[in-house]
Steps between C-alpha positions, in 0.01 A plus 500: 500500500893553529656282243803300567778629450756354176694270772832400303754605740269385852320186299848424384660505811230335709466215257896427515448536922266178479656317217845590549562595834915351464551726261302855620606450819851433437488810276340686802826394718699674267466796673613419832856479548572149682838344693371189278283543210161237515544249207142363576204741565207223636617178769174329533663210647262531852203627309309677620748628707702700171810683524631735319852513322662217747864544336518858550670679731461886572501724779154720555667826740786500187252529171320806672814680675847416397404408130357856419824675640761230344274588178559942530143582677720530844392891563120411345259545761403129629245603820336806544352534878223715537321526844199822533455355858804584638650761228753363372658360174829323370649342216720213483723490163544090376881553652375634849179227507773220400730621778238522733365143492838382438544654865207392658577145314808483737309565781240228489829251365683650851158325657575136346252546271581322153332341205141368564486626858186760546474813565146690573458845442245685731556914401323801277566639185826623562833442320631239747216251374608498182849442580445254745297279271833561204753406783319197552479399118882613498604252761266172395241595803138460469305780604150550613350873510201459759314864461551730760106541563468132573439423909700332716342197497526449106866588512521243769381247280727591190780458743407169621491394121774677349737427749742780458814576637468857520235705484518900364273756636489879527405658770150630403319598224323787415158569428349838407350557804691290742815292565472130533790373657642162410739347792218472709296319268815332410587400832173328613464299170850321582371457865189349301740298292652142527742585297754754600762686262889520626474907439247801411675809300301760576515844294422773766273774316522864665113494551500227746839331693456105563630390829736227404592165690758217464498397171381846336757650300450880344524506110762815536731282754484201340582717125767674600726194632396299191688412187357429193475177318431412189257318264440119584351286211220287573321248290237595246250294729629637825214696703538899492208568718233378725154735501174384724221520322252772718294442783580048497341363782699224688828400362612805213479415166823633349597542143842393385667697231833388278796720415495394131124472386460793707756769364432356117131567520483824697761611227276447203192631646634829609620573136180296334218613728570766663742693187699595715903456450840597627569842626114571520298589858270213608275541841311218607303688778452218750757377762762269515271234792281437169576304163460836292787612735729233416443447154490895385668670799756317509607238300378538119576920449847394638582215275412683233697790592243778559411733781282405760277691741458401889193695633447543851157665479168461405273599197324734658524741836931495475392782428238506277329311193759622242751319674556205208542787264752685724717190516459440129588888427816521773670145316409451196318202511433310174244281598317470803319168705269498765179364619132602376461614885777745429299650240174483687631673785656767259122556324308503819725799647609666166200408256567767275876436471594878585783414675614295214589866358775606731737235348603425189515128422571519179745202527231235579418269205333259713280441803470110585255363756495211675456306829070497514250562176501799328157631462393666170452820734848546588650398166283787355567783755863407451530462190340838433700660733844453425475449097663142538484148456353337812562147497372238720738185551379197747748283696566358854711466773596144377578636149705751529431667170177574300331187406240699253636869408511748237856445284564884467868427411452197309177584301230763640134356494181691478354564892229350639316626766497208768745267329891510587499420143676141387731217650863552526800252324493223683155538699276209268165675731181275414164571630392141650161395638444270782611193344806629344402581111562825358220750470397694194525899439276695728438173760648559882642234665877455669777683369829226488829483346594195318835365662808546516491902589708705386816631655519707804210370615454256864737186541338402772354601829738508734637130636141382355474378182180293562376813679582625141318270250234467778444885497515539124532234257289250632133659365565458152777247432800654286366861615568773721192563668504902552221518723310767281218498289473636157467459108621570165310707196534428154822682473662343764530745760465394852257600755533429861211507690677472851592229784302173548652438797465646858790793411418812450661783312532832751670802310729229324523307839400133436401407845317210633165519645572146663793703746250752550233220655788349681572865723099486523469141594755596767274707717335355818146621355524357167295209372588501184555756211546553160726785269385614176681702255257811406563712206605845557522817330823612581698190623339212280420265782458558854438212783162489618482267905171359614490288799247332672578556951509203756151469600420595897751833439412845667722747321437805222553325186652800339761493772554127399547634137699760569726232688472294235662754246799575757554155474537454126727834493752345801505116286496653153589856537311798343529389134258236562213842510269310707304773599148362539374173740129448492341278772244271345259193611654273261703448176341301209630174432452220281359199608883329538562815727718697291439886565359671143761766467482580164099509519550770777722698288295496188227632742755788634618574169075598390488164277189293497558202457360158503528321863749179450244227518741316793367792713416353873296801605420780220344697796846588620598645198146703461629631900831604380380652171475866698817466690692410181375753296494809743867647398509736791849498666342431854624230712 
């Protein structure tokens, strides 16, 4: 068995998090450079609604810009832009990024838009994202990036709850094998909207022109009669950003992030868990519509005054399988973070690594992985590919940072296969059982966190606070409730099992099966339905629909189903990779009526296990036992 690791820098550290967390925090905020420095780290005056360093005052947009060029890194590289899909690459220096968003500030504060107003952010992985979400730090705005895959109808409803003032967008986006443009999808969510924003900037992209209307303005227009402003101070506790959690049904649930708690702990984990530190090349190969995009896009390699990569692309087929290694050949990169699904996609098309041998990445010291469960097979093949570490970390939107990682800057630990290895400062994760106690080594139950979190992590859902404590602390009182199972060895390293809740993790995509039922429900032919999460080889999880049809109907049910899927792609979009509907007699169900989803997965995913003993009608289940297990891809 691996032995633990000598843990005087990590136990040290973690131990002071708990018992300390005035002092390591304050120590922590050290390294950001505030308008007024935080005298208090913890204000648990509205437990458990905590804040984080309510005296201070600081300004997000000037700790990752205008600090690193007032400090000499002005000609350093701040955001590399490389896109395969449409050819082409730039760099923006920190002096030509800060002038930039300092541009693009002055147009959205030439809209009225000031401190606290909102601002969503509907566009691709190009440069403009990023400096739209810095000019509205800069200025005091709160921004919400609602990825560019998502359908009309859920930008609608982000809209309705974020209330913005403007909204971004570009054009279209590009795919590898198609564009998807954007204005119209933008268009008919604000005619699906209640809510409607005073003006749309719209960056035009060559690849596809957006007809514009009345209150469109073009990004190149509105630039060039700008001027720039400057840096406006918020509080500590003021919100930076809004982000939905994926796939809500109903009203959006969206996570509120602070300026201070925020920048202090995306600081110290880019240096502490990740190793990597000013001047170096970090590419978080996600986008910027995701958390991963705005904590390690964006936001922590720039506060900590590195290099940071923007990839429009994919892992594989822009061109080929070897593309991670071109990228981390052609900049340097230090250390590199993507999904498991990344990697998966990478063995199935390259599983020999031969393209690996075209490029020399010689400057990785890291590969991270995060966003869904890394299987022992894809640690291995990666791990024996490129020579080094491969570290797991686990975290979630409502984080912001890794709750249980690796500390490769602070102290390296032996890997695990399976485990992201051990809690964080200022994660206090228990493994509870259904009455709240703590479980021994080696026993599953919930995984929690023992209030208050840490900083950076949620305030809040947005304008909901009960909606807040109702959605996660009110399991387990004084705990975050994480919503995934797990357990703990002997040595202290985590293991996380995955959700035990209806969301399910798609190629790093936490999406909800409940707003997958919902675009089912919809359809005239429908009964009633149920989505189950399915694991996958390459992606992790994929949706699985049954439905049971109105009785009396006289149509091909594979038409249904294949109407069925449309459906989910128009509500959801195509990241939602419902693929397969399977018309059934009936759904097992307890005796209260609730549908036995997490039987019928268990049954998909080849285990056999015992029937819950609340089971209305176990011959359902023995019906469905050859339509959940048969894997074909048929409709």
């Amino acid at each position: 068995m691996t032995q633990a690791p000598k843990q005087d820098g990590y136990a040290a550290e973690y131990r002071r998090s708990l018992e300390d967390p005035e002092g390591f925090w304050l120590d922590a905020a050290r390294a950001i450079d505030w308008d007024v420095a935080p005298t208090r780290a913890l204000d648990d005056s509205r437990a458990p609604l905590y804040r984080w360093f309510p005296d201070g005052r600081l300004n997000t947009c000037h700790n990752a810009l205008d600090h690193h060029v007032d400090a000499g890194r002005s000609e350093q590289l701040a955001l590399v832009y490389d896109s395969p899909v449409t050819g082409r690459t730039s760099a923006f220096t920190y002096r030509e990024l800060r002038d930039e968003v300092a541009l693009f500030a002055g147009v959205l504060a030439g809209l009225g838009v000031t401190e606290g107003d909102r601002v969503v952010i509907y566009m691709p992985m190009i440069p403009e994202a990023v400096v739209a979400m810095l000019a509205c730090a800069r200025i005091g705005a709160v921004h919400s990036v609602v990825f560019g895959g998502f359908a009309a109808h859920e930008l609608a409803v982000r809209v309705d709850d974020a209330r913005p003032k403007v909204v971004i967008a570009a054009s279209c986006g590009i795919e590898p094998t198609r564009v998807v443009p954007y204005k119209p999808l933008l268009d008919e969510a604000l005619a699906l909207a209640e809510h409607q924003p005073e003006h749309c900037v719209i960056r035009q992209r060559p690849q596809c022109a957006a007809e514009m209307s009345g209150r469109d303005l073009d990004w190149d227009q509105a630039m060039a009669a700008a001027e720039p402003v400057g840096c406006r101070p918020v509080a500590a506790t003021d919100p930076l950003y809004i982000l939905y959690t994926s796939g809500t049904t109903g009203r959006p649930k969206g996570v509120v992030r602070d300026n201070g708690g925020h920048a202090v702990a995306l600081r110290w984990s880019l240096e502490n868990v990740y190793d990597t530190h000013p001047g170096e090349v970090f590419w978080a190969a996600s986008d910027v519509g995701w958390v991963v995009g705005h904590s390690y896009i964006v936001y922590a390699p720039l506060l900590t005054g590195c290099t940071t990569v923007l990839y429009e692309g994919k892992p594989v087929g822009t061109p080929d399988a070897g593309a991670l290694w071109r990228v981390i050949a052609e900049h340097r990169v230090t250390a590199l973070f993507t999904a498991p699904t990344a990697i998966r996609a990478v063995k199935k098309e390259d599983p020999r690594g031969a393209l690996l041998h075209a490029h020399d990445i010689g400057s990785l010291r890291h590969l991270f992985l995060a966003g869904e469960r890394l299987d022992p097979e894809t640690y291995r093949w990666a791990s024996d590919l490129l020579g080094v570490p491969v570290v797991d970390n686990w975290w979630q939107t409502e984080t912001g940072w890794p709750i249980v990682a690796n500390p490769m800057g602070l102290e390296p630990h032996p890997l695990k296969a399976g485990s992201p290895t051990v809690p964080m400062p200022g994660y206090d994760v228990r493994i509870l059982d259904t009455t709240g106690r703590d479980l021994p080594p080696g026993a599953d139950g919930a995984v929690a966190i023992r209030l208050p979190l840490p900083p950076g992590t949620l305030l809040t859902v947005w304008q909901d606070d009960a909606r807040y404590v109702r959605s996660y602390l009110s399991a387990y009182s004084g705990y975050y409730l994480t919503g995934d199972g797990g357990r703990k060895d002997e040595d202290g390293y985590v293991y996380v099992m995955g959700r035990i809740d209806d969301v399910i993790n798609v190629a790093g995509h936490r999406l909800s099966t409940g707003a997958m039922e919902e675009a089912l429900a919809a359809h005239p032919d429908v009964a009633e339905c149920a989505v189950v999460g399915v694991t996958d080889p390459l992606k992790g999880q994929v949706p699985r629909g049954l439905v049971v049809l109105k009785a009396g109907l006289d149509r091909d049910p594979r038409e249904i189903a294949a109407e069925l899927v449309a459906a989910v792609r128009e509500r959801i979009g195509p990241v939602a990779a419902l693929r397969r509907v399977d018309v059934v007699a009936a759904l097992p169900k307890t005796r209260s009526g609730k549908i036995l989803r997490r039987t019928m997965r268990d049954i998909a995913d080849g285990r056999d296990l015992e029937l819950p003993s609340t089971i209305d009608d176990p011959a359902v289940i023995e019906a469905l036992r050859p339509v959940l297990r048969d894997d074909s891809q048929h409709l």
